[in-house]
Structures are given as C-alpha cells and as structure tokens.
C-alpha positions as a printed NumPy array, in Angstrom:
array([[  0.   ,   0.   ,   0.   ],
       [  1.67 ,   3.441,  -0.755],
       [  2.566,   5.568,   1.632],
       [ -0.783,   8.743,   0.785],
       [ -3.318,   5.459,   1.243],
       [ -1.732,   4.501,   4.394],
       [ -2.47 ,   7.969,   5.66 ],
       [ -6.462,   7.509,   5.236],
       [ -5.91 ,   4.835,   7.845],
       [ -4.744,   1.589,   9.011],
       [ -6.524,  -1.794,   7.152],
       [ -8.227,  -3.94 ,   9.511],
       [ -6.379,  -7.529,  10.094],
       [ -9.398,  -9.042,   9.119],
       [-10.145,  -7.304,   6.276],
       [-10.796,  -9.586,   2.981],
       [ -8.336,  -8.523,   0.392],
       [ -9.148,  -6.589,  -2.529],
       [ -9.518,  -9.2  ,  -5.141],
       [ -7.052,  -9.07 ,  -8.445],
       [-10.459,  -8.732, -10.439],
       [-10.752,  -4.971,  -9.194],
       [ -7.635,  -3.921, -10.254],
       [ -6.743,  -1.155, -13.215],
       [ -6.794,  -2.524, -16.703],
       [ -4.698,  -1.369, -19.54 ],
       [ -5.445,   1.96 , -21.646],
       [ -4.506,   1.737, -25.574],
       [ -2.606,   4.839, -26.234],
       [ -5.282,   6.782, -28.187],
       [ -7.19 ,   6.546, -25.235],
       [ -5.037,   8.016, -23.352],
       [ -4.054,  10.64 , -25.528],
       [ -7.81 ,  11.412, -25.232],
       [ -8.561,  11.527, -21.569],
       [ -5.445,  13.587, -21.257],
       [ -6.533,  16.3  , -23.529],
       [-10.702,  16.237, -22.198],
       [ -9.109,  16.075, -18.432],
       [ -5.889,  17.804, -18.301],
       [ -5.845,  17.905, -14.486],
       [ -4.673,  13.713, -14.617],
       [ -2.782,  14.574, -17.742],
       [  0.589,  13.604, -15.136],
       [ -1.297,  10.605, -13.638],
       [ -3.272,   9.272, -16.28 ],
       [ -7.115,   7.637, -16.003],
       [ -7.568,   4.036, -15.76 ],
       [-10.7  ,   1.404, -15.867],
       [-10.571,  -0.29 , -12.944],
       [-12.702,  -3.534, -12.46 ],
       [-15.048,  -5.333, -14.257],
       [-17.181,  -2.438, -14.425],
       [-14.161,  -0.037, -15.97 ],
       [-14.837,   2.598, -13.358],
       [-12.671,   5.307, -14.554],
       [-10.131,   6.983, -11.958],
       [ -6.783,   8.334, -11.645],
       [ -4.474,   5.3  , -12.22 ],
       [ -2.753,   5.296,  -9.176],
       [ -6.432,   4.65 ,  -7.05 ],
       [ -5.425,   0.829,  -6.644],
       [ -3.946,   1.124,  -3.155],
       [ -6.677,   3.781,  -1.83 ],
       [ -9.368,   1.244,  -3.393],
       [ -7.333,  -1.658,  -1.371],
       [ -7.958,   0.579,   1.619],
       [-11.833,   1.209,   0.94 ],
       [-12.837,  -1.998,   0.287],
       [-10.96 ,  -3.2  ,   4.168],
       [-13.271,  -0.926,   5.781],
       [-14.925,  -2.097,   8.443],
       [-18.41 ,  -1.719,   9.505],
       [-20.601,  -1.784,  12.465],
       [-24.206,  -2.004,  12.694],
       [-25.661,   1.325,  12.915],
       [-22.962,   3.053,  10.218],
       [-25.121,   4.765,   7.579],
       [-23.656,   4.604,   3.749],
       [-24.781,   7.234,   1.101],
       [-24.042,   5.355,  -2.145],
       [-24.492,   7.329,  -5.505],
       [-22.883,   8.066,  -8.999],
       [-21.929,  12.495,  -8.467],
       [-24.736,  14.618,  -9.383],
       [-27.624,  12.632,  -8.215],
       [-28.54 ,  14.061,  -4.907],
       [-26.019,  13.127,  -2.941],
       [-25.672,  16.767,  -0.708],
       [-29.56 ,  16.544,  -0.121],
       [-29.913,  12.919,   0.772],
       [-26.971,  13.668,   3.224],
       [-28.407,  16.479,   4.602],
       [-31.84 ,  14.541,   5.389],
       [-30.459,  11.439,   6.547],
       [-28.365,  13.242,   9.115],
       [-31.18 ,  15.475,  10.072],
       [-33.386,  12.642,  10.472],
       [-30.952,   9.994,  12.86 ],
       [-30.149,  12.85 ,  14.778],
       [-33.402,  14.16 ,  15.573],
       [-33.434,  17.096,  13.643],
       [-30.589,  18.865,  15.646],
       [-30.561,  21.993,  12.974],
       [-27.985,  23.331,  14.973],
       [-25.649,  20.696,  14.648],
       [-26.111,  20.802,  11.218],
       [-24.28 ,  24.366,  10.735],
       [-21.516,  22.767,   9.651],
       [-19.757,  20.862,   6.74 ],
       [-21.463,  17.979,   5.178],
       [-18.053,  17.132,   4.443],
       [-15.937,  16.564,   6.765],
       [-17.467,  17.552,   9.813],
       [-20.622,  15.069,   9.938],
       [-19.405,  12.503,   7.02 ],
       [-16.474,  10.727,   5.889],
       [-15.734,  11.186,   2.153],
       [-14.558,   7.361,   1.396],
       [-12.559,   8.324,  -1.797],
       [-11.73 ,  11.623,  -1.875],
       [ -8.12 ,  11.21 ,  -2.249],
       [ -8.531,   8.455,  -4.749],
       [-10.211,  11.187,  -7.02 ],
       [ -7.396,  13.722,  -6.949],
       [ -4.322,  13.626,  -8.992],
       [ -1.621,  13.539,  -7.273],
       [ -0.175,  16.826,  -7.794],
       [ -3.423,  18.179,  -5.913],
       [ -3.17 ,  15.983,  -3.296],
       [  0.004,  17.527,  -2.765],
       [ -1.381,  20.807,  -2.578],
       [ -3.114,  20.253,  -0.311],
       [ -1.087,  18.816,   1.995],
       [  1.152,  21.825,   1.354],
       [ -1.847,  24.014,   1.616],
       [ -3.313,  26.205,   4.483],
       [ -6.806,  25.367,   4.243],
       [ -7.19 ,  23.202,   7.1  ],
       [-11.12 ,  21.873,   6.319],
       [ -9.339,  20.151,   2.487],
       [ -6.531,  18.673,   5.08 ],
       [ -8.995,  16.771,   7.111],
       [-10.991,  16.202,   4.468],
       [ -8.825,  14.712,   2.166],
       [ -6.061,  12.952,   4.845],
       [ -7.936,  11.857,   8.468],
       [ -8.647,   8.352,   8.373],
       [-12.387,   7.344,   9.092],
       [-11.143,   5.401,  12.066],
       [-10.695,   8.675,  14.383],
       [-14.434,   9.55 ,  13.404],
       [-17.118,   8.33 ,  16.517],
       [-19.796,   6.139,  15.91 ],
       [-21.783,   5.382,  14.277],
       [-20.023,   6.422,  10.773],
       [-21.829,   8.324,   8.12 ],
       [-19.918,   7.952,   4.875],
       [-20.57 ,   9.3  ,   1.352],
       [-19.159,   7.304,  -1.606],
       [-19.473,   7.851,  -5.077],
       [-17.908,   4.506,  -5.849],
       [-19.804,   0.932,  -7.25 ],
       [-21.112,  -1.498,  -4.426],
       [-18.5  ,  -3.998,  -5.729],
       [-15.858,  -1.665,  -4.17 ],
       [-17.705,  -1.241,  -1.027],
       [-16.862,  -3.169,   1.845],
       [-18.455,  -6.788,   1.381],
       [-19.955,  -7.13 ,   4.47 ],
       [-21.656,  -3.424,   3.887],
       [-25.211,  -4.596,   3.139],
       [-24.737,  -7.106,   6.028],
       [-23.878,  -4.859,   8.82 ],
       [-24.215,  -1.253,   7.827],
       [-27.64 ,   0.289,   6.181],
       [-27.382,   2.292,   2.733],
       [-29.273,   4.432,   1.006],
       [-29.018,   4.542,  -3.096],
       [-29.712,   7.666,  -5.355],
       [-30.16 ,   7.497,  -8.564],
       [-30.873,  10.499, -11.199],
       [-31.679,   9.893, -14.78 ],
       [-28.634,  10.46 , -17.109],
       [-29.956,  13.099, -19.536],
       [-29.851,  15.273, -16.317],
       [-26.599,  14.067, -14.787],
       [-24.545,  14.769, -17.474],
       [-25.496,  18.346, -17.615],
       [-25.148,  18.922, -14.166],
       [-21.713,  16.509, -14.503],
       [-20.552,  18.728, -17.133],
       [-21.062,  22.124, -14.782],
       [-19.411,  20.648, -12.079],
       [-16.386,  19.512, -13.74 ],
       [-15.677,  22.942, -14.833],
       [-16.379,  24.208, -11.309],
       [-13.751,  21.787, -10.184],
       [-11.423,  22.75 , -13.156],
       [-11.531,  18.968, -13.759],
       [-12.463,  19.232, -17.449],
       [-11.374,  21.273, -20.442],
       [-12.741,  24.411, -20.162],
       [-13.773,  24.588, -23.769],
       [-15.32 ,  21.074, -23.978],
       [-18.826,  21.363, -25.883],
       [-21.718,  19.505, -24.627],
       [-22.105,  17.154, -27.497],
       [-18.495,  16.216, -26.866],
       [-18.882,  15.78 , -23.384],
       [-22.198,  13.548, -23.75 ],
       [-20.486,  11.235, -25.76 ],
       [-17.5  ,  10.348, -23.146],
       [-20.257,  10.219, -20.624],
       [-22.015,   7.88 , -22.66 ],
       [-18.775,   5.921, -23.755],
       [-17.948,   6.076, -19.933],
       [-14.717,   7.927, -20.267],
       [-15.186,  10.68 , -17.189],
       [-14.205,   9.765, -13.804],
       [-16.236,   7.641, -12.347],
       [-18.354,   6.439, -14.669],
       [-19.627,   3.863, -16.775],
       [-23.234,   5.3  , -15.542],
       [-25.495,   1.756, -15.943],
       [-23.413,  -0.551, -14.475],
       [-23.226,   1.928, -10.989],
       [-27.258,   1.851, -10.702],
       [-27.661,  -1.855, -11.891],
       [-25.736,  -3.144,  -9.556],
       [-27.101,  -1.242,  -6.836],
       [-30.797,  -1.657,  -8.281],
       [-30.514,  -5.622,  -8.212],
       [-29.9  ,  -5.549,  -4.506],
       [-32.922,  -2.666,  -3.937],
       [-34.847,  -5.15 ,  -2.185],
       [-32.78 ,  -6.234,   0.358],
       [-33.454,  -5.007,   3.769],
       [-30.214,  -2.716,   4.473],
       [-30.696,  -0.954,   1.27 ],
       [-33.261,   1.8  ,   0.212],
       [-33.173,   2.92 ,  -3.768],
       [-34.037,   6.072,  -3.949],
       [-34.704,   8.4  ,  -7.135],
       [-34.29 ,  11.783,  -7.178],
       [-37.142,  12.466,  -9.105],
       [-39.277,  11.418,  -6.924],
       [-37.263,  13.558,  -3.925],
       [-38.161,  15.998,  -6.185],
       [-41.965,  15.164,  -6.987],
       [-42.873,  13.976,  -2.85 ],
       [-40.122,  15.514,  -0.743],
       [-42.47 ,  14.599,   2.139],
       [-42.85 ,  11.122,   1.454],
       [-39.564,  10.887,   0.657],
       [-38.56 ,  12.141,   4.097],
       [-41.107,   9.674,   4.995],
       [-39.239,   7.098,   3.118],
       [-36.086,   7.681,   4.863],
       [-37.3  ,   7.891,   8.202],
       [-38.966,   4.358,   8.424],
       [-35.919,   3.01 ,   6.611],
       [-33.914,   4.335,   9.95 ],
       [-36.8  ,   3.73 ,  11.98 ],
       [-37.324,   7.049,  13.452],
       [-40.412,   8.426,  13.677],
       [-40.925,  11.595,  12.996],
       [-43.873,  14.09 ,  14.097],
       [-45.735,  16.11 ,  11.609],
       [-44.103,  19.35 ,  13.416],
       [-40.385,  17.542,  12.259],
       [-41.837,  16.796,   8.723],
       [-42.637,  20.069,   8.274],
       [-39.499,  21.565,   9.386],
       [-37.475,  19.345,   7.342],
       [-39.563,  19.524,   4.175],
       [-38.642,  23.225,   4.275],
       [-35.316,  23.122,   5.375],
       [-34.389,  20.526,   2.736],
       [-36.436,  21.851,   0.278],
       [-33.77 ,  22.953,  -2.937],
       [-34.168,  27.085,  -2.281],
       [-33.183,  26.206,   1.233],
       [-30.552,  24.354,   0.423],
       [-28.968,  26.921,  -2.043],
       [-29.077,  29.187,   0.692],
       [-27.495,  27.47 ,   3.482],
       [-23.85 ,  27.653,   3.553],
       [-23.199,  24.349,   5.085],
       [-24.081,  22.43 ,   2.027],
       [-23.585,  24.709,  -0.68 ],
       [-21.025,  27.699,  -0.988],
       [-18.608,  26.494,   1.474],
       [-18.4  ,  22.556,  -0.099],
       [-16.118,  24.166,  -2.345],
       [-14.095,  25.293,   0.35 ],
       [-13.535,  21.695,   1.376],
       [-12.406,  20.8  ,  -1.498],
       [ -9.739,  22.801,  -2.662],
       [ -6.104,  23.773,  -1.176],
       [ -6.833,  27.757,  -0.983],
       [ -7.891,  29.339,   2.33 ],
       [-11.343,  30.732,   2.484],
       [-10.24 ,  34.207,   1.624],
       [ -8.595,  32.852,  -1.361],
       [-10.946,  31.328,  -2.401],
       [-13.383,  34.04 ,  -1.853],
       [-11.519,  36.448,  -4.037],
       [-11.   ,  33.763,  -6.806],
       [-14.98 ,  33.022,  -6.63 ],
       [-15.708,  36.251,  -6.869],
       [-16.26 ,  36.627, -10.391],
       [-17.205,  33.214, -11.205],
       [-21.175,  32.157, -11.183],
       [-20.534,  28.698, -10.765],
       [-22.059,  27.108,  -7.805],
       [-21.654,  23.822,  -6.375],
       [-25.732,  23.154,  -5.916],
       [-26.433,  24.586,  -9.498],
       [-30.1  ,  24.295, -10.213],
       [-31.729,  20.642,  -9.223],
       [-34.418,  20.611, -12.304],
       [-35.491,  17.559, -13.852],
       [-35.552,  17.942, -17.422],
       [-32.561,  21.041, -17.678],
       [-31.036,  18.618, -20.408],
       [-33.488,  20.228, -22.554],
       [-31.849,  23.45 , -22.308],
       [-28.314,  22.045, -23.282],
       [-28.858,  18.927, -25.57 ],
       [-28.785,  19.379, -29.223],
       [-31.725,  17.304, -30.729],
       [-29.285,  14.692, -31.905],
       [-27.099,  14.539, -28.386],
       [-30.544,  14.055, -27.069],
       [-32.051,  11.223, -29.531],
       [-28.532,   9.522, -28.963],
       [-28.777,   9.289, -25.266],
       [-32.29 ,   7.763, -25.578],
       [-31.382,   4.952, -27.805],
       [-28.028,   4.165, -25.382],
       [-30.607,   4.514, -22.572],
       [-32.944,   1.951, -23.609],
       [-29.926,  -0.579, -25.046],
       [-28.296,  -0.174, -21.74 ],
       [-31.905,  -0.971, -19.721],
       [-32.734,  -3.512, -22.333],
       [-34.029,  -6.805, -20.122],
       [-33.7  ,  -4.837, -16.561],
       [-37.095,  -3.399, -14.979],
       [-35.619,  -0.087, -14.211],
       [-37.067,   2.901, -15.353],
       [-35.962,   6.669, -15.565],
       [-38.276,   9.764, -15.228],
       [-36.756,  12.459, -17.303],
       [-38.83 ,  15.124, -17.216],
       [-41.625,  16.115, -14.354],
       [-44.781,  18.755, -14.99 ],
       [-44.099,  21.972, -13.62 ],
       [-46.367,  22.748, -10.378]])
C-alpha cells in the first residue's frame, strides 16, 4: 500500500483482500491521448478502468481502493451510495437530520468533513493536488482529504461515489445504505457544470463532446449503468433503500417519509414540516453548510482565497436541481442519442428513468 493510502488509515487484520479482479486494466494509447486532452488535471497521472465495471479513476487509485474496500463496519454506520450529481448533498443532509433528531444546529456545519467521511476523496485527486493540499493552508481540504475514518465516533456516516463492488463486502450485512439514482440526460449536464467548477475538465469542452464520453464512460467515475444496476438488483434487500431523485423531487415529504422508516425514526408532523422546508432545494442553495462552502472543502486555498477567486465566477456547487434542464443544453441529436443508449443499456432490466416532471 503506498505511503498517501496509508495515511487515510490503518486496514483492519481481518479485512478480505481486494480481489485481483478490481484492479486497473490497460489503456490503448489513443485513449489516453484522449482523456489527457478532455481532463488535463490527470494529464501527469493518467485515467484508468478499474474492475469489471471499468470505473474510470486516476491510475494510481489501486492502493486507496485496497484501503476502501478493508473498511470495516458496524451495525448502525449509515452509507450514502451514488454516482456524483444525483442528490447526494440533499440525501446527506436529510439522513443526518433525520438519525439525529433534527438537531438543525448541529447541522451548521460541513457535510463534508465535519458530519461525514468522504470514502474516496483522495482516490479522485491527482496527485499533484493531493500535494497541494497537503502543502496548503486550508485546514477543512486537510482533514478532508487525509484523516482516516477510524478517528471519526460512531456510528459512521460515509458518502461514496464509488460501485457497491468496491464497497466493503460485508456493507449490506452490517451497515444500512441508502441509493440515489438520477436519470442520465440530467446528470450529465449537471456533470458537465461541475467539472468545470472543479477545473476537472477542459474548459472549452462542448456539450455534445462531453455527452459522448459520458455515454462511452470515459469521465471519472463512470460507466453510468453498471453503478445503478448493480445497486438496483440488490434494492430489495433489507439494508438498502433505492431512492430516485425524481421522486425527492416530486414527494419531498414522502420521501422524508421514506427515509425515516428506513432508519426507523419516527418523525412528528411538526419535524416533517421543518425538514420539508429546510431541505427543500431554495433552502438548500441558501445554506452555507451544504452549498457555498463545499467548495471550500475541497480545494487547497484558504477561504479568503478562495473568496476572491470566486468572486467573479457564477458557478455554484448546488447549481439548479431541475429535472428535465437537459433540454436546455442537448442538441436534438445529443438528445435522440442518449435515448437509444438509454434503452440498449436498460434492455431486459425493470428499471425505469423519469426524465422530465410537470411543472407545479
């Protein structure tokens, strides 16, 4: 294990082993060439398809994913599991609401890393940013990126963007997660925005161009069907709640709801109101604790400096959460070429996607 994974923490002596089937397969050199130019940030590093899944990441994730997939857990730690761009911040922000009793106050501060662990957030980073970091003064992106989940207290709440196969195997036996899925039209849109935000991408990569690697499954993280499938074949087992965000969008109530006997706490109708406003997506643009200062987190620059650099930028990390935006960025073949890759890709499955919702 190298010597930036050890620093995320120790592996358990029990842990299984991270099985030579997960581990990085080979990139022709056009490919390369390819991912380099569309993501110059892992120009240095390189991406790799790791798995039999090809989940894209920097090329040097092996160890980290080594680490990840020893990590134990206890009954009573909480998972969020999603692909980015799905809902993620506002399923984290209700599920800690609701197992801690709606302590608002508690919640004033970071998502990230005050009240979860981030499982693979060093994984994600080149290394030349991890190094940044380290160097950096911004002590929120040191925690964030370098305390090991083993100095958190119980029980754990953990976000991970990564596949169930990389998840600890004994996850959906002793820990409870909750799965978000988005449809893709609108992921990739919001994908697109936030790898820009992140400086992640090329800065003047089209839409069209950018659909297709997202379709192809050349951006980080992705191939985007084999992430839900997996997650939506185990939907019915009793640790696991699947969970669209169109339908967070269309019942935020029952959602809450949803959640809430999932966890079993019950919740007044005094609590259901208060959270259906609190998490409700104006609310959560506002609040600073889930939306301006998650950029903060993430980068090596001290708030000022970050501040000043934000400053003329309109770029926000919680953008719009609409179902259906893809409308207002898809050329009409971009969008006809999705659907047909859509229905190949759910060909013989029972899963469905809403992609657009009537307007209240």
């Amino acid at each position: 294990m190298s010597a930036e994974a050890e620093k995320c923490g120790s592996v358990a002596v029990d842990a299984p082993p991270l099985p030579a089937s997960l581990g990085a397969r080979p990139v022709d050199e056009e490919t390369r060439r390819r991912l380099a130019d569309a993501f110059p940030v892992y120009a240095s590093v390189g991406l790799s398809p790791f798995g039999p899944s090809g989940v894209l990441l920097p090329s040097d994730a092996g160890p980290f994913l080594e680490r990840y997939y020893s990590t134990p857990v206890e009954p009573g730690d909480l998972w969020i599991v999603t692909l980015p761009k799905c809902g993620t911040t506002w399923t984290q922000e209700m599920v800690w609401l609701i197992q801690n009793d709606c302590d608002y106050e508690g919640a004033q501060c970071l998502l990230c890393p005050d009240r979860y662990h981030f499982l693979e957030i060093p994984a994600l980073m080149a290394p030349h940013v991890r190094d940044e970091i380290h160097q950096g003064k911004n002590p929120v992106s040191k925690r964030l990126m370098f305390s090991p989940i083993e100095e958190r207290p119980k029980p754990w709440f953990v976000k991970t963007h990564l596949p169930l196969h990389y998840c600890p195997p004994a996850l959906l036996e002793r820990g409870k997660v909750i799965y978000v899925a988005r449809n893709p039209k609108d992921v990739c849109v919001s994908y697109f925005n936030h790898l820009l935000m992140f400086k992640e991408r090329r800065p003047d990569m089209n839409m069209d161009e950018f659909a297709q690697m997202f379709m192809d499954g050349e951006v980080s993280l992705l191939p985007f069907f084999p992430h839900v499938l997996e997650a939506w074949k185990e939907r019915n087992n009793p640790n696991m709640l699947f969970l669209f965000f169109e339908d967070m969008k269309r019942d935020l109530r029952g959602a809450i709801q949803r959640v809430a006997d999932f966890l079993e706490k019950p919740l007044t109708e005094k609590q259901l109101d208060g959270l259906e406003s609190h998490l409700h997506f104006s609310s959560m643009k506002k609040n600073p604790w889930v939306n301006k200062n998650m950029t903060y987190a993430y980068s090596a620059l001290t708030a000022e400096e970050l501040a000043a650099e934000n400053a003329a930028s309109k770029l926000e990390f919680m953008r719009k959460g609409e179902t259906g935006d893809w409308r207002n960025h898809f050329s009409q073949k971009t969008s006809d070429e999705m659907d047909a890759w859509i229905e190949r890709e759910l060909a013989g499955t029972d899963l469905k996607f809403v992609t657009e919702l009537k307007k209240n």
